[in-house]
ChimeraX commands (.cxc) that place a marker at each C-alpha (Angstrom):
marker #1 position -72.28,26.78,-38.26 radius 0.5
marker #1 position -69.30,28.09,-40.42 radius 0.5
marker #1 position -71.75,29.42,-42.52 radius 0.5
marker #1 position -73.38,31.95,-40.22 radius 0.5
marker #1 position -70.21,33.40,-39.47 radius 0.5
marker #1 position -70.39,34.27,-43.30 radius 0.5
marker #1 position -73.15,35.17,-42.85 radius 0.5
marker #1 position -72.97,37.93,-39.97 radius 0.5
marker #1 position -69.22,38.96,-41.57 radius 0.5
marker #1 position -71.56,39.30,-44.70 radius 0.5
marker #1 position -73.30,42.18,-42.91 radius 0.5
marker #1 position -70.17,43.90,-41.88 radius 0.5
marker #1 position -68.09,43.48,-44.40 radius 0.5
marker #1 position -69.03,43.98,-48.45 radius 0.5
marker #1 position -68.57,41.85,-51.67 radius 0.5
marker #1 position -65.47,44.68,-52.26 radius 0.5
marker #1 position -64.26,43.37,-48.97 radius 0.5
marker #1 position -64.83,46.95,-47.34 radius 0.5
marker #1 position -66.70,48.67,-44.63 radius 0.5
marker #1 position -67.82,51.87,-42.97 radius 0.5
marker #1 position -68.66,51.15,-39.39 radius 0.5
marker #1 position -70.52,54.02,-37.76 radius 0.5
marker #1 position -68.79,53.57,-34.27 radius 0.5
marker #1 position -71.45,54.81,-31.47 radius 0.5
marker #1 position -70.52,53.75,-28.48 radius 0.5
marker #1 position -68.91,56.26,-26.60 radius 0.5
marker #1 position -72.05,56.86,-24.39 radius 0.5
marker #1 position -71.61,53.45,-22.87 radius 0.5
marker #1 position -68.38,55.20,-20.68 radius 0.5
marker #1 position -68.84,59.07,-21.46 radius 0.5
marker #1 position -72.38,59.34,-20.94 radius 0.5
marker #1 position -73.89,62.47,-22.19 radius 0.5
marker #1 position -72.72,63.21,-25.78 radius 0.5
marker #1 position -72.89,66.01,-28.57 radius 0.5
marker #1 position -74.50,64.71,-31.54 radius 0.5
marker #1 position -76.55,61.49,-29.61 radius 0.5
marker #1 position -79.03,63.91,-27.80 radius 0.5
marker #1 position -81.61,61.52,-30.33 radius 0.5
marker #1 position -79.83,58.41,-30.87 radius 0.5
marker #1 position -82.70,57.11,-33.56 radius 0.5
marker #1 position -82.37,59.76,-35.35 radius 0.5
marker #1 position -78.47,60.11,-36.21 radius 0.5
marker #1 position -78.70,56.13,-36.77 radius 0.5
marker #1 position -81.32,56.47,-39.12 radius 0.5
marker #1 position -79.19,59.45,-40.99 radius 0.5
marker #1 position -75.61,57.56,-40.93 radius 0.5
marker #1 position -78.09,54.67,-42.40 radius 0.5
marker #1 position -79.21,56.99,-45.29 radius 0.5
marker #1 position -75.63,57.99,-45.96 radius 0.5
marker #1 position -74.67,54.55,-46.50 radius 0.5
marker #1 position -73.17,52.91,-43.66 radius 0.5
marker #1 position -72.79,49.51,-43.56 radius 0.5
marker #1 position -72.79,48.36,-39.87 radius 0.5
marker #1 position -72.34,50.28,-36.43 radius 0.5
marker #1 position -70.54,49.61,-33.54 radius 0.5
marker #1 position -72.55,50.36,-30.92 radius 0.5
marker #1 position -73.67,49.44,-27.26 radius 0.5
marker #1 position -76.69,46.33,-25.89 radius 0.5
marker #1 position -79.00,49.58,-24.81 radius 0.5
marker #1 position -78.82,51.04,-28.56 radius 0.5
marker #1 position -79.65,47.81,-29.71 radius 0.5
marker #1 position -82.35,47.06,-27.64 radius 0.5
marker #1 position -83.84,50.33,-28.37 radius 0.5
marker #1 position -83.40,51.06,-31.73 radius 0.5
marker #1 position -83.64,48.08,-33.88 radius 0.5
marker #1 position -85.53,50.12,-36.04 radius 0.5
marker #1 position -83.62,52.72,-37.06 radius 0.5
marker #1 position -80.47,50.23,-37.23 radius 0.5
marker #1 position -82.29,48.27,-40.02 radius 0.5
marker #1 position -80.33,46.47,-42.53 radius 0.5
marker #1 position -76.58,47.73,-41.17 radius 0.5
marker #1 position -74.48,45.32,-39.34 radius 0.5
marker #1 position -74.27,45.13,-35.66 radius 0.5
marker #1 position -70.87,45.12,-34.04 radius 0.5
marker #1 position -71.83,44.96,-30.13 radius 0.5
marker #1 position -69.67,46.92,-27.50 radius 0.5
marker #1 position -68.49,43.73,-25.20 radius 0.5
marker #1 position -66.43,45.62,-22.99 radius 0.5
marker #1 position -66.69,48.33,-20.56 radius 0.5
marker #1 position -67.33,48.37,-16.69 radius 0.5
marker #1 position -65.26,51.70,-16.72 radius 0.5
marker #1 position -66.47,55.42,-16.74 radius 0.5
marker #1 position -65.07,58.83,-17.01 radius 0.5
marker #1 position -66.96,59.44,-13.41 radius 0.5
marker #1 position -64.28,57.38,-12.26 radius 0.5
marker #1 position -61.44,58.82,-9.77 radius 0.5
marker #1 position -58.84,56.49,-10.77 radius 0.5
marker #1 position -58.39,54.61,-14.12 radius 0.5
marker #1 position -59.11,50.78,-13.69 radius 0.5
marker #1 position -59.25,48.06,-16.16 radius 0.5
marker #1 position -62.20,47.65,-18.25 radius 0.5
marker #1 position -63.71,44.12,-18.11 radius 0.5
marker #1 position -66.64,41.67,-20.41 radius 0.5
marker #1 position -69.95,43.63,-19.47 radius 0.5
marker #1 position -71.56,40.98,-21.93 radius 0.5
marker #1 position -71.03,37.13,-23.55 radius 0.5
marker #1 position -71.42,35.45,-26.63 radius 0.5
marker #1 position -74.93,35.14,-25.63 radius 0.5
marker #1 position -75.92,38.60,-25.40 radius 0.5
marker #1 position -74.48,39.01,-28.93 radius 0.5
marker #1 position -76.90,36.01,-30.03 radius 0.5
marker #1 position -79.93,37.17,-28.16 radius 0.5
marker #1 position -79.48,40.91,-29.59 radius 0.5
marker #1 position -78.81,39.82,-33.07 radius 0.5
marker #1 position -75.55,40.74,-33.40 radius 0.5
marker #1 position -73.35,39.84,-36.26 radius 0.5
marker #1 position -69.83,40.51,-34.24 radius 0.5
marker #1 position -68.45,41.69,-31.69 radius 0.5
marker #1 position -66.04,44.17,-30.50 radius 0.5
marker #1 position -63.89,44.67,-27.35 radius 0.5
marker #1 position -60.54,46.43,-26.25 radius 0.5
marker #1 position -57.16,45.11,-27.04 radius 0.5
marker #1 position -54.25,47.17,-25.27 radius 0.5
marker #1 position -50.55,45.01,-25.38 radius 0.5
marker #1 position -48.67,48.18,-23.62 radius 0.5
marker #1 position -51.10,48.76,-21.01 radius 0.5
marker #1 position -50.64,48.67,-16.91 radius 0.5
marker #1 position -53.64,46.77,-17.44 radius 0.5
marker #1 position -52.84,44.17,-19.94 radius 0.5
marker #1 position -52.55,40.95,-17.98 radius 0.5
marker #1 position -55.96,41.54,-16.83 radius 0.5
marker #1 position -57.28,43.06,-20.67 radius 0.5
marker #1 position -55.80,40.54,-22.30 radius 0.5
marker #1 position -57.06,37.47,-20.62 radius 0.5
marker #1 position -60.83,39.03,-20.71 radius 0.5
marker #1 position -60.15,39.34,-24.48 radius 0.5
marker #1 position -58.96,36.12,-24.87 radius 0.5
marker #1 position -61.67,34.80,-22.94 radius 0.5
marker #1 position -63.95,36.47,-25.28 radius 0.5
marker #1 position -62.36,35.20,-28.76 radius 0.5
marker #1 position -63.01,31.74,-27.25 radius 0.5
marker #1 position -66.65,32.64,-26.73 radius 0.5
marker #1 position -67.26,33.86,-29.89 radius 0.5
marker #1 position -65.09,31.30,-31.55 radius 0.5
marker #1 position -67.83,28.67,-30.90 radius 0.5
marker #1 position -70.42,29.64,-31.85 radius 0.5
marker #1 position -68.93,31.57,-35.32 radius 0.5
marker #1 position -69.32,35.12,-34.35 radius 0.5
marker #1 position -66.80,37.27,-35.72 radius 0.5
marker #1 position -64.45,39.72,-33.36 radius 0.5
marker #1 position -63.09,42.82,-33.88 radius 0.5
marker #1 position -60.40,43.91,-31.29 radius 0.5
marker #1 position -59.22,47.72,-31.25 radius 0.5
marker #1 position -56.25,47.30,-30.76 radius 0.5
marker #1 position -53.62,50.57,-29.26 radius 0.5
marker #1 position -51.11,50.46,-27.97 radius 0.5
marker #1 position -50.77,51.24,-24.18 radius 0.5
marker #1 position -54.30,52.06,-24.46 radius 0.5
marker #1 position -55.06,56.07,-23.77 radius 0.5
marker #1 position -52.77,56.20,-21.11 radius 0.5
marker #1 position -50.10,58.66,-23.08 radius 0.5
marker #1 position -51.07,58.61,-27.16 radius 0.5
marker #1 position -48.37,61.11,-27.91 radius 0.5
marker #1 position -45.91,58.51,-26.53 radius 0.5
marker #1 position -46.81,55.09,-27.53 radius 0.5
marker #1 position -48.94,55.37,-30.67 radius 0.5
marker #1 position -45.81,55.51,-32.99 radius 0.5
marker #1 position -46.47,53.74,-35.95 radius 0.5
marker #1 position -44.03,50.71,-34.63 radius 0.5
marker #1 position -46.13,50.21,-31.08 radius 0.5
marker #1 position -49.60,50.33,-33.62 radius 0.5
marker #1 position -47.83,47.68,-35.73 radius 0.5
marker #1 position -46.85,45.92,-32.45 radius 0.5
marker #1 position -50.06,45.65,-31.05 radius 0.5
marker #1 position -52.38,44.67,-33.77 radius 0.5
marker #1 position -49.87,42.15,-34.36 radius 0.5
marker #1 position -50.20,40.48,-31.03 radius 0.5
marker #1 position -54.40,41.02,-31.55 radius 0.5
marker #1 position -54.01,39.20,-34.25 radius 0.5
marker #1 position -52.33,36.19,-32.86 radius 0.5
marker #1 position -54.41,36.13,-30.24 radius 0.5
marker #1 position -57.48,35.55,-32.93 radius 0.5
marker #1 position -58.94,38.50,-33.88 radius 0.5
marker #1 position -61.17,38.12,-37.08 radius 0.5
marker #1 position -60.56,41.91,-37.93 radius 0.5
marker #1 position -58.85,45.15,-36.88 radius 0.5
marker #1 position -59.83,48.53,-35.30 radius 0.5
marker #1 position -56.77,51.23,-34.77 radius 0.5
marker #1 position -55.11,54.17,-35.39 radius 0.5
marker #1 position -53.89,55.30,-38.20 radius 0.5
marker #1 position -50.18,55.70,-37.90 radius 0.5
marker #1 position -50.14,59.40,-39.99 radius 0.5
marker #1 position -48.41,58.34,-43.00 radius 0.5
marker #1 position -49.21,55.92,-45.97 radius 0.5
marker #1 position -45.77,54.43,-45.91 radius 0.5
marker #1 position -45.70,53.49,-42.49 radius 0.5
marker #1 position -49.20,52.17,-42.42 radius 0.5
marker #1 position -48.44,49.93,-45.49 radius 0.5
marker #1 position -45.77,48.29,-43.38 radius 0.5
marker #1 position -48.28,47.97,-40.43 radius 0.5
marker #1 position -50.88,46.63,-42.90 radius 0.5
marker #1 position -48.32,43.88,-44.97 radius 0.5
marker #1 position -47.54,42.28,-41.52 radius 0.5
marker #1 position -51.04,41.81,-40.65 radius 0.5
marker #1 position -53.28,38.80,-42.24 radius 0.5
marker #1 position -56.50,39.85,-40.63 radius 0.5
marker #1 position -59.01,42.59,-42.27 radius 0.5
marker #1 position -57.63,46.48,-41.20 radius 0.5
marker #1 position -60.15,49.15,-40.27 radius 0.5
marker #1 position -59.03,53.02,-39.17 radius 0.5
marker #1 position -60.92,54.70,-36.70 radius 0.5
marker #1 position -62.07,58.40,-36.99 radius 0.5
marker #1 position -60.32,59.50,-33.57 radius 0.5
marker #1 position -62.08,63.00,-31.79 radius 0.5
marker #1 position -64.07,65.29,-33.81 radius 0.5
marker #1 position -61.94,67.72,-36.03 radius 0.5
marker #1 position -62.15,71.17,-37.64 radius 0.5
marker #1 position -61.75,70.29,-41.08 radius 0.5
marker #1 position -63.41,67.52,-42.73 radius 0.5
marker #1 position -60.65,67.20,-45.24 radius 0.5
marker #1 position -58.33,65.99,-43.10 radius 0.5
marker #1 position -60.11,63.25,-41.68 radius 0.5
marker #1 position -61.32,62.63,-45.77 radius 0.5
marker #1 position -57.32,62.58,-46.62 radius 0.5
marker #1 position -56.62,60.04,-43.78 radius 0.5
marker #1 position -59.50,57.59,-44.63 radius 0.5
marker #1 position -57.88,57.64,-48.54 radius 0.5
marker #1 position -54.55,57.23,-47.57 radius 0.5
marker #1 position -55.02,54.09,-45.61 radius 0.5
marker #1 position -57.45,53.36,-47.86 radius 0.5
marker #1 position -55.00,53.09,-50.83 radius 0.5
marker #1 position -51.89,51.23,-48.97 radius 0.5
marker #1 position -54.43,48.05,-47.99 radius 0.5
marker #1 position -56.95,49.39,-45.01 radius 0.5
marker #1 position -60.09,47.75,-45.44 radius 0.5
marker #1 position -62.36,50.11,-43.99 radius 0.5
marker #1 position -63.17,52.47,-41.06 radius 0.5
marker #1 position -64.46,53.16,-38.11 radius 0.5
marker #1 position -65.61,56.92,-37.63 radius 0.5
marker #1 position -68.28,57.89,-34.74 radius 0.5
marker #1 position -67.48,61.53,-33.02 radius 0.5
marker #1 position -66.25,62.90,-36.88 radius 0.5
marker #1 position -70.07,61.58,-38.18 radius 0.5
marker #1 position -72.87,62.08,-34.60 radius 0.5
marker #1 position -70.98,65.58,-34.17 radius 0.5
marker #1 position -70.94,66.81,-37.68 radius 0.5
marker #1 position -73.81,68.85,-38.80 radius 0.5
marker #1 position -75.28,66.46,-41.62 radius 0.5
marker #1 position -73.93,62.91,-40.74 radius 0.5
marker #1 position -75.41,61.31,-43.65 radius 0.5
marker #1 position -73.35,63.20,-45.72 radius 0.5
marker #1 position -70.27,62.83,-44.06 radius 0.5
marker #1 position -70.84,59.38,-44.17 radius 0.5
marker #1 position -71.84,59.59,-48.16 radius 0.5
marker #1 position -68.50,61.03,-48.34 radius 0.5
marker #1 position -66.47,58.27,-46.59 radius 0.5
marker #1 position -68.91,55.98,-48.09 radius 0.5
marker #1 position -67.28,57.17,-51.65 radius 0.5
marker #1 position -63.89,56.40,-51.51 radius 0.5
marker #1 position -64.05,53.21,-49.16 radius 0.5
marker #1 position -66.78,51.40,-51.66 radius 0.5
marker #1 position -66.11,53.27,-55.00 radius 0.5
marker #1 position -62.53,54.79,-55.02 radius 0.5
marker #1 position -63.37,58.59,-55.12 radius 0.5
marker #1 position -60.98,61.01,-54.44 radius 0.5
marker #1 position -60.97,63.47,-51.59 radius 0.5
marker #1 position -62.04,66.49,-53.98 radius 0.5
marker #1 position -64.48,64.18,-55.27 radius 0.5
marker #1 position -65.74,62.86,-51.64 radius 0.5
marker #1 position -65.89,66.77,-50.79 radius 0.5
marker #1 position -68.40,67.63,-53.22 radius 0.5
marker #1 position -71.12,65.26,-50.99 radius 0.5
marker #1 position -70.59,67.98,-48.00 radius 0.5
marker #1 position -71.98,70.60,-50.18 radius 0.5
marker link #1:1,2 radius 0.2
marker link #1:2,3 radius 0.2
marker link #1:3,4 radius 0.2
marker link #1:4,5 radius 0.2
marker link #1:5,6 radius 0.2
marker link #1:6,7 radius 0.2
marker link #1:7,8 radius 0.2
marker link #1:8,9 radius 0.2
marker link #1:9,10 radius 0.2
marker link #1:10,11 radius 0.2
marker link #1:11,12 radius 0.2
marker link #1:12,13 radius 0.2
marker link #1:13,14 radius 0.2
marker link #1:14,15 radius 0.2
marker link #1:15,16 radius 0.2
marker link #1:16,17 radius 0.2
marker link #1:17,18 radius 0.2
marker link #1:18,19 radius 0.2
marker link #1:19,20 radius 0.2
marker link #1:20,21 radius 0.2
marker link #1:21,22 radius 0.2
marker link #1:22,23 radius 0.2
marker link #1:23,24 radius 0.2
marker link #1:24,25 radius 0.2
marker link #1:25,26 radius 0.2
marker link #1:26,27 radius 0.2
marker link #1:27,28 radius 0.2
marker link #1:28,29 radius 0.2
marker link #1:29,30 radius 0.2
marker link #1:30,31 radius 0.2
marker link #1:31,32 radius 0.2
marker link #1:32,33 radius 0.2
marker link #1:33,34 radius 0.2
marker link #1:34,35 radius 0.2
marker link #1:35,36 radius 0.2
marker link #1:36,37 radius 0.2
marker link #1:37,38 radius 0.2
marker link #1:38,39 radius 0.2
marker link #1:39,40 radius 0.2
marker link #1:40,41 radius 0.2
marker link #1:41,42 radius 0.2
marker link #1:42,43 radius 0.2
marker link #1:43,44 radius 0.2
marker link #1:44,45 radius 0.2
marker link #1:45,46 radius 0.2
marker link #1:46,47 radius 0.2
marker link #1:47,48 radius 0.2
marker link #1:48,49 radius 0.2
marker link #1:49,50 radius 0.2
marker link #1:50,51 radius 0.2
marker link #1:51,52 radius 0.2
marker link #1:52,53 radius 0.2
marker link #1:53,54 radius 0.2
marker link #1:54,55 radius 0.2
marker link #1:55,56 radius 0.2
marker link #1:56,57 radius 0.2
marker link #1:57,58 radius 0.2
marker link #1:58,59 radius 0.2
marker link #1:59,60 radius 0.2
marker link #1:60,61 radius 0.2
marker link #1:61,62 radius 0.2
marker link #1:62,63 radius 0.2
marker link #1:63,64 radius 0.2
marker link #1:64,65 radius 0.2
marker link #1:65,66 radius 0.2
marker link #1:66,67 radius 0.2
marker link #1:67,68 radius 0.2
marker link #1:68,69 radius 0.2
marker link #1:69,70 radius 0.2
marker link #1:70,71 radius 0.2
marker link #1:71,72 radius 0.2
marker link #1:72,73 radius 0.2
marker link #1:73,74 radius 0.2
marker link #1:74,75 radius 0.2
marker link #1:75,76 radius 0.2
marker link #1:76,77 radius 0.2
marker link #1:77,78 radius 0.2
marker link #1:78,79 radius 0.2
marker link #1:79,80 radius 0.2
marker link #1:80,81 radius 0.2
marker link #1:81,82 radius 0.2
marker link #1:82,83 radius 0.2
marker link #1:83,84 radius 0.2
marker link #1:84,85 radius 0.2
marker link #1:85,86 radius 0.2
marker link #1:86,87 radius 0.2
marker link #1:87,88 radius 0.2
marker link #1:88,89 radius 0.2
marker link #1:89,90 radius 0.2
marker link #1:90,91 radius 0.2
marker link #1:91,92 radius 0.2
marker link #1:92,93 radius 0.2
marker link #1:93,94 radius 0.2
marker link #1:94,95 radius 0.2
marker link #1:95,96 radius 0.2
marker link #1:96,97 radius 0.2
marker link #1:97,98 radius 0.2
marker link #1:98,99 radius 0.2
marker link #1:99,100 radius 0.2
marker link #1:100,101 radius 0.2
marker link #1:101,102 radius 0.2
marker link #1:102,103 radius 0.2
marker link #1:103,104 radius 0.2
marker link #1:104,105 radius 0.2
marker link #1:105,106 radius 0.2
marker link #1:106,107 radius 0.2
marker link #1:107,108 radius 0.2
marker link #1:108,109 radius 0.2
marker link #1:109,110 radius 0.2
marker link #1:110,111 radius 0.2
marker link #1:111,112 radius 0.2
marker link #1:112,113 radius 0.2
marker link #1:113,114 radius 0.2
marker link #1:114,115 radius 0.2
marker link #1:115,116 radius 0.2
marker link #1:116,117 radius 0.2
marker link #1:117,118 radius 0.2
marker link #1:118,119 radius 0.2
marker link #1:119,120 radius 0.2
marker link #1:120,121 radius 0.2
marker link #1:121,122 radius 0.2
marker link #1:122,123 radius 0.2
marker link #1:123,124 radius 0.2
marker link #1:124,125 radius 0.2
marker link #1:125,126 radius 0.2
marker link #1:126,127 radius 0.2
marker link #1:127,128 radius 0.2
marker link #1:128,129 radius 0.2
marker link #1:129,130 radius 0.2
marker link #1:130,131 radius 0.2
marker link #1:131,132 radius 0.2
marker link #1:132,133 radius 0.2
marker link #1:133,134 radius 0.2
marker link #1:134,135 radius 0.2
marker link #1:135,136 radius 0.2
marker link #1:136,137 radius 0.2
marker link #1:137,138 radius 0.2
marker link #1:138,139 radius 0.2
marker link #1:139,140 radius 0.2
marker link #1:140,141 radius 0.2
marker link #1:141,142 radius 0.2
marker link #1:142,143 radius 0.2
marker link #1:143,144 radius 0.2
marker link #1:144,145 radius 0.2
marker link #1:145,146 radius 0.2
marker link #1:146,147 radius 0.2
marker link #1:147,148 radius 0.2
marker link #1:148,149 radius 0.2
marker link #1:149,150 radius 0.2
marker link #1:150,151 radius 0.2
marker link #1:151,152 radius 0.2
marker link #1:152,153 radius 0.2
marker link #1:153,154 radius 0.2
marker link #1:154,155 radius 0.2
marker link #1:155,156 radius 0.2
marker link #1:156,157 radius 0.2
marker link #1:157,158 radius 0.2
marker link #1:158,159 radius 0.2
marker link #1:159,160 radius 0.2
marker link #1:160,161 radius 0.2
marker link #1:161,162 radius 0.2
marker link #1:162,163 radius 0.2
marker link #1:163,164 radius 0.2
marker link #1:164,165 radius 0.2
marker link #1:165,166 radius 0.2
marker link #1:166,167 radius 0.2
marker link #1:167,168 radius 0.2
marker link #1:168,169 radius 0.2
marker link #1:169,170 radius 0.2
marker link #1:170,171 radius 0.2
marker link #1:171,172 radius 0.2
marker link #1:172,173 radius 0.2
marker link #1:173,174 radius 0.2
marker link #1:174,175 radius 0.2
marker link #1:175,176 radius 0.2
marker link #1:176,177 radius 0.2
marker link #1:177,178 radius 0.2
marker link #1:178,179 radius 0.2
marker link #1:179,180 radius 0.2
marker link #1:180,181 radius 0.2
marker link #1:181,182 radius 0.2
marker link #1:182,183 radius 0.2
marker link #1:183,184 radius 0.2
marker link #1:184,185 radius 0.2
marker link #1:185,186 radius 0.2
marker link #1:186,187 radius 0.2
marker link #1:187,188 radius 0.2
marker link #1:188,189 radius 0.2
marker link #1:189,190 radius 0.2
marker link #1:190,191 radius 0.2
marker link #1:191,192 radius 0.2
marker link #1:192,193 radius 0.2
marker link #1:193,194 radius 0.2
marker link #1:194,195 radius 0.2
marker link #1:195,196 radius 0.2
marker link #1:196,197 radius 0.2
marker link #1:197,198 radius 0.2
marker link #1:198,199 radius 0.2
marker link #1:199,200 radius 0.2
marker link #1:200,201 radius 0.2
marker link #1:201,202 radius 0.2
marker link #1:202,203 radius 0.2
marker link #1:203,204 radius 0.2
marker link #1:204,205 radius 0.2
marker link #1:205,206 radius 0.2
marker link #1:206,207 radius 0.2
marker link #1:207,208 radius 0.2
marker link #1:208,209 radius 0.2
marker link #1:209,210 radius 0.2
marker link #1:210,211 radius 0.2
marker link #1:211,212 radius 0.2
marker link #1:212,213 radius 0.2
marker link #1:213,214 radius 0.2
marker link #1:214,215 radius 0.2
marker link #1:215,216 radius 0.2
marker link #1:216,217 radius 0.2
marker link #1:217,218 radius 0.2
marker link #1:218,219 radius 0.2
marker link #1:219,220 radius 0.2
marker link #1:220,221 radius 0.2
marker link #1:221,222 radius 0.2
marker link #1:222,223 radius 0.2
marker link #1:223,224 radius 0.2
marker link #1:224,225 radius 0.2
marker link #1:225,226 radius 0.2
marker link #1:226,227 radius 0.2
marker link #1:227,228 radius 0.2
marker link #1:228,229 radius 0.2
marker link #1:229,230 radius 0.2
marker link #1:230,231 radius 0.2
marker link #1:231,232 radius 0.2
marker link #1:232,233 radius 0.2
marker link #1:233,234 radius 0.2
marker link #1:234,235 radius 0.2
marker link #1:235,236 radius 0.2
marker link #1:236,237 radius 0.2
marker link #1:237,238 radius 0.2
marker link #1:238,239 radius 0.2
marker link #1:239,240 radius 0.2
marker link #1:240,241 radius 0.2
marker link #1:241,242 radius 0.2
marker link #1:242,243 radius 0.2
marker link #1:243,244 radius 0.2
marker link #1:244,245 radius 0.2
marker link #1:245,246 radius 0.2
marker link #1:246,247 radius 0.2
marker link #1:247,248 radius 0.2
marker link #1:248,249 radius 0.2
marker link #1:249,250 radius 0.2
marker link #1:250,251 radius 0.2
marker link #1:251,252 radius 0.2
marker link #1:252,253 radius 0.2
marker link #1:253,254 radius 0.2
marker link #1:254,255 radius 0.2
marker link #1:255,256 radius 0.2
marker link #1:256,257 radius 0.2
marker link #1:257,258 radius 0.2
marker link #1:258,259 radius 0.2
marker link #1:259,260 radius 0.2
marker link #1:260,261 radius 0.2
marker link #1:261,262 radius 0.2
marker link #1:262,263 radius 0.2
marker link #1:263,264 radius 0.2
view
């Protein structure tokens, strides 16, 4: 059994041990998106551009095995919450270890918020779900933030990041998803206390693709081992090369002036 858990980390993760995870599953709590009007079609173009797996919900998989092809699957395992909500609530396991396994996934990927209002409840749902996934070898990714999005501007310092991937990781996470903290020295010092795999998400669509280019490199270079971008690829205008571009330095070590010359 130990061996398919190579196996689906295989998918995910590269001989370099690095990855670009296209992260699509937003829809599962926004609902209607710019940039996944056609959800086959901006899979199959983040495919082209190089991606190695996608995060992404059970309905995309269902749906669009297809276009998904060779990437990786990270399955959404969380959720129950939506921004038609009145009141924020606590998210809970809208699938098991057995979804994951009839969908083909090779991991799986839920919420991990030490900070929260919520966290007795988050955390024992995620614990629950490392257990799951724990016996029958299927890797976990836990993105973890501090306090959740409750106040960002408050509790994402670079010492609450470090703080709560720290406790993800103790609780058995097989990999990271967070924030970057906004500098390469701090991040190193989030990234040396960690002995799980690191990956930086792409955060909400920006203005200039440089900076989100310059953030990916920086982590890149002080021991991230990958990232996880979705609104900054489905909203750009050509997400295959956007994702050629972050493809570039993750996998072969360009520069940002050299991953810039893909969005031409």
């Amino acid at each position: 059994m130990a061996d398919l858990k190579a196996h689906r980390w295989n998918k995910i993760f590269k001989a370099d041990g690095k990855t670009v995870i296209f992260a699509m599953d937003h829809a599962g709590a926004f609902g209607m998106m710019e940039g996944l009007e056609k959800p086959g079609e901006v899979v199959k173009r983040v495919s082209d551009g190089g991606a190695d797996a996608i995060l992404t919900t059970f309905g995309i998989c269902k749906n669009f095995g297809k276009e998904i092809g060779n990437m990786g699957i990270v399955l959404r395992a969380d959720g129950g919450t939506s921004k038609l909500a009145k009141e924020a609530a606590c998210g809970t396991l809208t699938v098991d270890v057995y979804d994951a396994l009839r969908i083909g996934a090779d991991a799986v990927g839920a919420m991990g918020l030490p900070g929260s209002k919520f966290e007795a409840d988050q955390l024992a749902y995620l614990a629950d779900l490392i257990s799951q996934c724990t016996e029958w070898n299927i890797p976990v990714m836990v993105e973890a933030l501090p306090a959740g999005f409750e106040n960002p501007k408050e509790w994402w310092t670079p010492e609450n990041i470090g703080h709560a991937n720290r406790i993800c990781a103790e609780m058995g996470a097989d990999f990271l998803k967070t924030q970057y903290s906004g500098d390469p020295e701090s991040f190193k010092k989030i990234v040396n206390q960690l002995y799980v795999p690191v990956v930086v998400l792409g955060g909400s669509k920006g203005s200039n693709p440089r900076d989100l280019l310059e953030n990916i490199y920086n982590s890149i270079q002080v021991g991230a081992n990958g990232v996880a971008v979705g609104r900054n690829i489905y909203q750009d205008e050509h997400p295959e090369k956007i994702t050629a571009a972050i493809v570039a330095i993750v996998h072969h070590g360009a520069t940002v002036d050299e991953a810039m010359k893909f969005l031409k």
